[in-house]
C-alpha positions as CSV (number, residue, x, y, z in Angstrom):
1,X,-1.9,35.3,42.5
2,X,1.8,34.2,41.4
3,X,0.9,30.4,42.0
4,X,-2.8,31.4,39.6
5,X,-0.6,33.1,37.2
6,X,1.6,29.9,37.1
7,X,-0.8,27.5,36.9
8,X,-2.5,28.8,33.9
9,X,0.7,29.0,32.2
10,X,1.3,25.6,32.1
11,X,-2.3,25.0,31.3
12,X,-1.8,26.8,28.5
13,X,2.0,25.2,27.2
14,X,0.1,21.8,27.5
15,X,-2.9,22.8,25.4
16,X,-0.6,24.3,22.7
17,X,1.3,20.7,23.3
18,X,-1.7,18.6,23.0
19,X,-2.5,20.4,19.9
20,X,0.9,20.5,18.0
21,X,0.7,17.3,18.7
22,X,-3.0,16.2,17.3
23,X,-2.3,18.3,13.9
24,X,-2.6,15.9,11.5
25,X,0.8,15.3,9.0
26,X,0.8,14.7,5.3
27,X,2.8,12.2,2.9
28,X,3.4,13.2,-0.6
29,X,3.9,10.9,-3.3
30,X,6.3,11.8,-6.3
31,X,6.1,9.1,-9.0
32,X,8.7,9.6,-11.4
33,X,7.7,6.9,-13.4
34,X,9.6,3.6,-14.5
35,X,13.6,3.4,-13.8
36,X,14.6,5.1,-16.8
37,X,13.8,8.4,-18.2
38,X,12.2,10.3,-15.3
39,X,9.0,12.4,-15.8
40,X,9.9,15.2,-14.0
41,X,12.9,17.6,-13.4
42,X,14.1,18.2,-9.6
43,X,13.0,22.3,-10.4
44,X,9.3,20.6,-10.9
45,X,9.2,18.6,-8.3
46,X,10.6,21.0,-6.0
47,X,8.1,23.7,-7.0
48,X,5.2,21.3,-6.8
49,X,6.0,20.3,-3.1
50,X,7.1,24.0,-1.9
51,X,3.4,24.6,-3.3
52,X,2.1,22.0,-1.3
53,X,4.0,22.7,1.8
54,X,2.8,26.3,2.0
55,X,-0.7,24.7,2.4
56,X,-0.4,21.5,4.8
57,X,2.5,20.5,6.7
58,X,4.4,18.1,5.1
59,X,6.0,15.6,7.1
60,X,7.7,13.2,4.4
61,X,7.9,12.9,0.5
62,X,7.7,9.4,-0.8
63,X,9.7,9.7,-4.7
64,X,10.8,7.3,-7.4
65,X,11.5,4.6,-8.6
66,X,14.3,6.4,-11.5
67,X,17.2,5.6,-11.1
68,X,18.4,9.8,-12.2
69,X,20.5,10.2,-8.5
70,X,20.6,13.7,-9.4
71,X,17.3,14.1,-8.8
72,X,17.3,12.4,-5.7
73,X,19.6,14.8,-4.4
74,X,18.9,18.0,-5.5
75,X,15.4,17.1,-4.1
76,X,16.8,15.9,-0.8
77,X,18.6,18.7,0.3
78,X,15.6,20.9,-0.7
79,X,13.2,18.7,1.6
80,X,16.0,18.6,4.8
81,X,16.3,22.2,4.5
82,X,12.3,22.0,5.3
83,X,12.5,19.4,8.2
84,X,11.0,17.3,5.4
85,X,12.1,13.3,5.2
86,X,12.6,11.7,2.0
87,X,11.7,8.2,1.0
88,X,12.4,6.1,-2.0
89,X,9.1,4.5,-3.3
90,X,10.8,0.9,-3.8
91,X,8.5,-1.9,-6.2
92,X,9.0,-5.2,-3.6
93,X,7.7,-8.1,-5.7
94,X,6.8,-6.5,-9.2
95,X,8.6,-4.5,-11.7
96,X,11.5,-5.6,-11.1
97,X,12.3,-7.6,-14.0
98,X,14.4,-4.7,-16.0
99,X,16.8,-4.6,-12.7
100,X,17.3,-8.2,-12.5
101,X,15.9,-12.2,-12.7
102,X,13.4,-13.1,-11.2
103,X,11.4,-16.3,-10.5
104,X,7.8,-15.7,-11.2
105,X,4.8,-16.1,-8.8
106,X,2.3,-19.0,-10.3
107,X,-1.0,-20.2,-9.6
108,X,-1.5,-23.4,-8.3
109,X,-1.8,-25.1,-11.5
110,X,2.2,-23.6,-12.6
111,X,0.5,-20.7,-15.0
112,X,1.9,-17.5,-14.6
113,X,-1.1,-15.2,-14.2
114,X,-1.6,-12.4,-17.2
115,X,-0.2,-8.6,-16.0
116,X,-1.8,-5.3,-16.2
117,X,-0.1,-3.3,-18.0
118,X,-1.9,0.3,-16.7
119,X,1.2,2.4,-17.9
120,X,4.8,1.9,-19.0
121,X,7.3,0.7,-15.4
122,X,3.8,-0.6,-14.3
123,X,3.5,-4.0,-15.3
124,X,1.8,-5.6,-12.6
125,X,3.9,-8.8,-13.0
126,X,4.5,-10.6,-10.0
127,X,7.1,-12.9,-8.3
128,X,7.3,-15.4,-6.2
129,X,7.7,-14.0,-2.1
130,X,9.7,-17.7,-0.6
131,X,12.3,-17.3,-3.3
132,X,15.2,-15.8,-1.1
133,X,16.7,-14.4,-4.3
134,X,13.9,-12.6,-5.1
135,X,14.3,-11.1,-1.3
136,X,18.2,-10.6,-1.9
137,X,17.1,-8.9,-5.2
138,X,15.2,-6.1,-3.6
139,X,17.9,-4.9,-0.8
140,X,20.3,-5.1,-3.6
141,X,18.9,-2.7,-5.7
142,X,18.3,-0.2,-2.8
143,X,22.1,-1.2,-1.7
144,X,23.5,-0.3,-5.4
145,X,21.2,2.5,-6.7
146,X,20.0,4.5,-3.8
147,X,22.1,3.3,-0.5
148,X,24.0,6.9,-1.5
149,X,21.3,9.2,-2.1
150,X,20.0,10.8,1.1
151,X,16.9,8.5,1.7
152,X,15.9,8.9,5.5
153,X,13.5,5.4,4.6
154,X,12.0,3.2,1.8
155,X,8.4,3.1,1.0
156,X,7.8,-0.7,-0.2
157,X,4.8,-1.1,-3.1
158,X,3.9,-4.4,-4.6
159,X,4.1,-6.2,-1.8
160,X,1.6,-9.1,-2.6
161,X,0.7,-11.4,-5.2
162,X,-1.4,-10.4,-8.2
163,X,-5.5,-10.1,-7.1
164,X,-8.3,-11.1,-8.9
165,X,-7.2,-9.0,-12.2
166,X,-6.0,-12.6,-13.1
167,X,-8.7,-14.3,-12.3
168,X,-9.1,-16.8,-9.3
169,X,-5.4,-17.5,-10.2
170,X,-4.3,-14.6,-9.3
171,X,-5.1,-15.4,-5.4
172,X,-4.6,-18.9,-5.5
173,X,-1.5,-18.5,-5.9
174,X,1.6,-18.6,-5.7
175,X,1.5,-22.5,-6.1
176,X,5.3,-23.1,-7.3
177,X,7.4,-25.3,-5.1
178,X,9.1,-23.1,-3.0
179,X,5.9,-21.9,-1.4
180,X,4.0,-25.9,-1.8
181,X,6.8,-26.5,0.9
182,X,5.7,-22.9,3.2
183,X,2.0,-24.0,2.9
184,X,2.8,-27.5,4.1
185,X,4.3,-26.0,7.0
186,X,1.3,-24.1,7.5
187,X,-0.8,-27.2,7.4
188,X,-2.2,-26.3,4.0
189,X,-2.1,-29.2,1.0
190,X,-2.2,-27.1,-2.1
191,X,-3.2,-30.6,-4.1
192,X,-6.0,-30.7,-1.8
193,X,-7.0,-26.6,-2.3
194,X,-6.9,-27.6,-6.7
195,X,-9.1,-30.5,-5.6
196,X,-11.8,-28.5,-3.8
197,X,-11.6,-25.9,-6.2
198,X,-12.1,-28.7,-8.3
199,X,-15.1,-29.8,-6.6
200,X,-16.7,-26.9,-5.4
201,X,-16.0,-24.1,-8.1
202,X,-16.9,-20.6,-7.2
203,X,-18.3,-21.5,-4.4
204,X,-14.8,-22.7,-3.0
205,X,-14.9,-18.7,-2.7
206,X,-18.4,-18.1,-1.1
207,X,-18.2,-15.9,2.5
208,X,-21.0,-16.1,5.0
209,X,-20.9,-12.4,6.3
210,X,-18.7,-9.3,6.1
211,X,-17.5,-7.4,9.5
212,X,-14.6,-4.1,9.6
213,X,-13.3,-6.2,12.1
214,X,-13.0,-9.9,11.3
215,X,-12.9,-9.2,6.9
216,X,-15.1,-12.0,5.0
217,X,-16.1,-15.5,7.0
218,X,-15.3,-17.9,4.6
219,X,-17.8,-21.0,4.3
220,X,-15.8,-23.3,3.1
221,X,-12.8,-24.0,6.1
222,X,-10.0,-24.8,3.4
223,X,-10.4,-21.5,2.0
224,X,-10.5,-19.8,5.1
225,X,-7.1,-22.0,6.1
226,X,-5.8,-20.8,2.5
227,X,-5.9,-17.3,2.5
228,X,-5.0,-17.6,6.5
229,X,-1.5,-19.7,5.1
230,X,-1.2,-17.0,2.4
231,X,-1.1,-14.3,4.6
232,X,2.1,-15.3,6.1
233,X,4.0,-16.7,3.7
234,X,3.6,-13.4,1.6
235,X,3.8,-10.9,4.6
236,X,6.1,-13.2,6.5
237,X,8.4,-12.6,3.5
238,X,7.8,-8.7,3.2
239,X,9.0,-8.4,6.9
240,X,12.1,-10.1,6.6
241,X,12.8,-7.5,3.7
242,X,12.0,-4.6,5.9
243,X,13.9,-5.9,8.7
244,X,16.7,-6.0,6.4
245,X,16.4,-2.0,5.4
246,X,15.9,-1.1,8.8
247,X,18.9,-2.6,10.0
248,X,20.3,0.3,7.6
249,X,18.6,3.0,9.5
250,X,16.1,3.2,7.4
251,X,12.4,4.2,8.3
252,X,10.1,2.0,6.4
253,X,6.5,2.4,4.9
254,X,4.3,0.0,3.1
255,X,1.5,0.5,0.6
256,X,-1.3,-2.2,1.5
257,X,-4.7,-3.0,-0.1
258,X,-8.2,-1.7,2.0
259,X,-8.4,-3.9,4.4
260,X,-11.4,-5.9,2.8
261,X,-9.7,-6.8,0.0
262,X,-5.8,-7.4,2.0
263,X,-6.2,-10.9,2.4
264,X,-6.8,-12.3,-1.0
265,X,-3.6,-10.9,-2.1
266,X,-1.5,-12.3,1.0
267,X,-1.5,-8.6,3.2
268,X,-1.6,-9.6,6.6
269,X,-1.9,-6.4,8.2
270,X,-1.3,-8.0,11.9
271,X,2.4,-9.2,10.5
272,X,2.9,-6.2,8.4
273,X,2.1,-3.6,10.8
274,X,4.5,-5.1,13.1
275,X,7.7,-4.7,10.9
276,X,6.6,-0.8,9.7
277,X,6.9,2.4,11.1
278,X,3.8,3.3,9.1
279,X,1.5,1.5,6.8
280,X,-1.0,3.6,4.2
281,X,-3.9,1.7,3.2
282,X,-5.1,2.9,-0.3
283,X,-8.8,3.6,0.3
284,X,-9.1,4.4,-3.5
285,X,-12.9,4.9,-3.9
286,X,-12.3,7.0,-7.5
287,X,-10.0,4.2,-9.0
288,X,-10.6,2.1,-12.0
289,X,-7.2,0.5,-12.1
290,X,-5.2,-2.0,-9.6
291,X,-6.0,-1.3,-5.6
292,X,-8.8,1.1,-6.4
293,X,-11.3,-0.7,-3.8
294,X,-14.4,-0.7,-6.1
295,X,-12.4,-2.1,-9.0
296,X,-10.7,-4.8,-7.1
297,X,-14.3,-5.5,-5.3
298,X,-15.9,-5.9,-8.8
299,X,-13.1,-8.2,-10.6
300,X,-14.1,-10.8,-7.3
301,X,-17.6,-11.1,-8.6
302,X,-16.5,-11.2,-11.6
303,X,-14.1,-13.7,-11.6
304,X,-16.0,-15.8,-9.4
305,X,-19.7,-15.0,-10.4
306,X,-21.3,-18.4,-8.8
307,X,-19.6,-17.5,-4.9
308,X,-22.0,-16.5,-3.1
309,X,-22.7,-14.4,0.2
310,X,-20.7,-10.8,-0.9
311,X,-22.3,-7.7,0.3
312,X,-23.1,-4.9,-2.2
313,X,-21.1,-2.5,-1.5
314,X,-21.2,1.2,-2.2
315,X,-18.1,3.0,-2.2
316,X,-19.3,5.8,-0.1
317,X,-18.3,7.6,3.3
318,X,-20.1,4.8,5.0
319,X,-18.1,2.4,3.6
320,X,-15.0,4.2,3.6
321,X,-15.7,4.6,7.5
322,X,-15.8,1.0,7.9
323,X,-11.8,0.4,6.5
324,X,-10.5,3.5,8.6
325,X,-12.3,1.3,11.4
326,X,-10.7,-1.6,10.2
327,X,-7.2,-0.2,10.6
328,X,-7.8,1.2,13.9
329,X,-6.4,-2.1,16.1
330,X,-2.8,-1.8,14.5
331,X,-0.2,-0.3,17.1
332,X,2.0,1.2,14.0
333,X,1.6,4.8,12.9
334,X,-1.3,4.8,10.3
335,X,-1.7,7.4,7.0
336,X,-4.4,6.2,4.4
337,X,-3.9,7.3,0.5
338,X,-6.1,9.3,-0.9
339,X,-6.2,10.4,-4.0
340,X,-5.3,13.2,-4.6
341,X,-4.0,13.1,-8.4
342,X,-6.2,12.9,-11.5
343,X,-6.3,10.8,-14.5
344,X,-9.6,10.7,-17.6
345,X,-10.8,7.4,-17.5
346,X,-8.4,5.9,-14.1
347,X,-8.7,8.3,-11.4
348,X,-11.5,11.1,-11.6
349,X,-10.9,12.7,-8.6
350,X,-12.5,16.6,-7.7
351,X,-12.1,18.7,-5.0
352,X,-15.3,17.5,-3.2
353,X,-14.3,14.4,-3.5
354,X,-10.5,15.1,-1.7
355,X,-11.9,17.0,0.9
356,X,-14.6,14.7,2.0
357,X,-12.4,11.8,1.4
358,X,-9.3,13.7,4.0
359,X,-12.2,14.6,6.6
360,X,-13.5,11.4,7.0
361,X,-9.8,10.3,7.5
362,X,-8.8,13.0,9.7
363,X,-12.0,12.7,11.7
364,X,-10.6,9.2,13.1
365,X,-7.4,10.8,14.5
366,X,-5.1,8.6,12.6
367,X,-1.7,10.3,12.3
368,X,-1.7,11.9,8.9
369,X,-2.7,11.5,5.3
370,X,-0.8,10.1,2.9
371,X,-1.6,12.4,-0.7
372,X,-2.1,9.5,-3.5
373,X,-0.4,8.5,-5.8
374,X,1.5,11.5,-7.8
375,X,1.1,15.0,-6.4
376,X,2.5,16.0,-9.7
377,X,-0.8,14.9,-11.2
378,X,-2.9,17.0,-8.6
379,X,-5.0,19.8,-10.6
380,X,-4.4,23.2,-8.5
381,X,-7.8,23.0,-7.3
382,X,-7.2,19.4,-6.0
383,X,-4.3,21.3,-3.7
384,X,-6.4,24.9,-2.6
385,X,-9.3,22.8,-1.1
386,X,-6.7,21.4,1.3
């Protein structure tokens, strides 16, 4: 009877185990807008997040880019009282260009591409990723404006080149001569890429099927080659820049593109994944600005009307489905963005919409959700439904 009685204790201490363990965990995002004058007090943001955290279990808080320290640190000790990490939200290579010089990213033909200019600090104006300064630039501001402000990690955004909201040079790109000599060693002749674009025109750009698990066949081998050679010359670069911060102790996080979409703007997630503790795919279905997957989706066709072979895709919970699939093969710990905040016109988000979008997430037993991209933004009812 002792031996039964002991048994089922430990039966049970490994069921509650397995399930503290399964619960999924939450990231919120606190954008405080560009580096000066912050949108929010500390008292806001810590109100908003001890609302939050009464709800879900809230593992980390991703926050910035201001440069306000006080905020930082009021915030931090709040969130460490709470078991709660901290992470500053750190722009890799765009919006920059008030903290320092940059050399810009180009398309192959030396233009640089036009911006989107969605709010003020959010520019959308790229550099180039093989200019080591542009590298150095980014650890230096976390080294002189936040190495002293409690961060357990850095959260790295805009860490690509511009997409198609430029045009087709916005992927074929970045063409200066930096990264000429990084797609030579990759076997790629960007003379001979402007030839066959060139040549073929859109259809440079046509696919011959769509699969979760292989992205878009390319017909055309160059371009297949291209956006292959682009892949690691941009997320070649981003890893050495999180190697960098985690040599500092720092946990690192990095905001991708849906995995569809990843390649055209140089996201490799195989190279990515390896040098993050966590990546969050922003499976925006509700977004009409940059990364939102529909709008992204639709500047392609756009762009390049004559390429042929792109499915029609609806951004529903099938399709949504098919980019938690795609993530599924990547060893580091995974938390997709939802939205979670609402905007007229950009983001118009409900409650129905957040709770089917964090089932069909949590369904696939990834590690958490990551709540996109302001929490300070999210109606009330966008937080009960939770």
């Amino acid at each position: 009877m002792k031996r039964f009685a002991y048994l089922l204790l430990v039966l049970l201490a490994a069921c509650a185990c397995r399930n503290k363990t399964a619960e999924p965990g939450y990231i919120v995002q606190v954008s405080l807008g560009g580096w000066h004058s912050p949108d929010y007090t500390a008292e806001q943001i810590i109100s908003r997040i001890d609302t939050v955290g009464k709800l879900i279990p809230v593992q980390k808080v991703i926050i910035g880019w201001s440069l306000d320290k006080d905020i930082y640190r009021q915030v931090g000790e709040y969130l460490h009282s709470k078991g709660i990490k901290m992470l500053i939200w750190l722009p890799v290579f765009a919006e920059t260009e008030e903290m320092c010089s940059n050399s810009p990213a180009v398309d192959l033909w030396g233009n640089i591409p036009a911006n989107y200019d969605l709010a003020a600090g959010e520019g959308f104006r790229f550099n180039c990723p093989s200019d080591p300064q542009n590298a150095a630039n980014v650890v230096d501001i976390y080294d002189r404006n936040f190495s002293d402000c409690g961060f357990d990690g850095v959260f790295l955004d805009r860490i690509r080149t511009q997409s198609f909201v430029s045009g087709v040079g916005g992927v074929l790109n970045c063409g200066c001569a930096l990264c000429a000599e990084k797609f030579t060693a990759e076997g790629i002749d960007l003379e001979a890429v402007k030839a066959e674009w060139a040549d073929k025109g859109d259809d440079f750009l046509s696919v011959t099927g769509y699969s979760p698990a292989g992205g878009f066949e390319f017909e055309n081998p160059l371009a297949a080659a291209f956006f292959k050679a682009k892949g690691h010359i941009v997320s070649g670069a981003v890893a050495a820049i999180a190697d960098s911060l985690r040599s500092r102790g720092l946990e690192v996080g990095m905001d991708l593109y849906a995995p569809f979409m990843a390649p055209f703007v140089g996201q490799d997630y195989g190279i990515l994944a390896a040098h993050a503790d966590f990546i969050k795919p922003m499976l925006y279905r509700k977004t009409f600005a940059p990364a939102g997957m529909g709008f992204e989706y639709d500047l392609l066709k756009a762009a390049a009307p004559g390429a042929t072979g792109y499915p029609e895709f609806k951004m529903d919970l099938s399709f949504l489905d098919s980019q938690l699939e795609a993530m599924e093969p990547y060893a580091c710990a995974k938390y997709p963005g939802v939205e979670i905040n609402y905007r007229e016109g950009v983001v118009p988000t409900s409650p129905e919409y957040v709770t089917e979008s964090l089932s069909a997430v949590l369904s696939h037993g990834f590690e958490g959700v990551v709540l996109s991209w302001n929490i300070m933004e999210a109606p009330l009812a966008h937080l009960d439904c939770l």
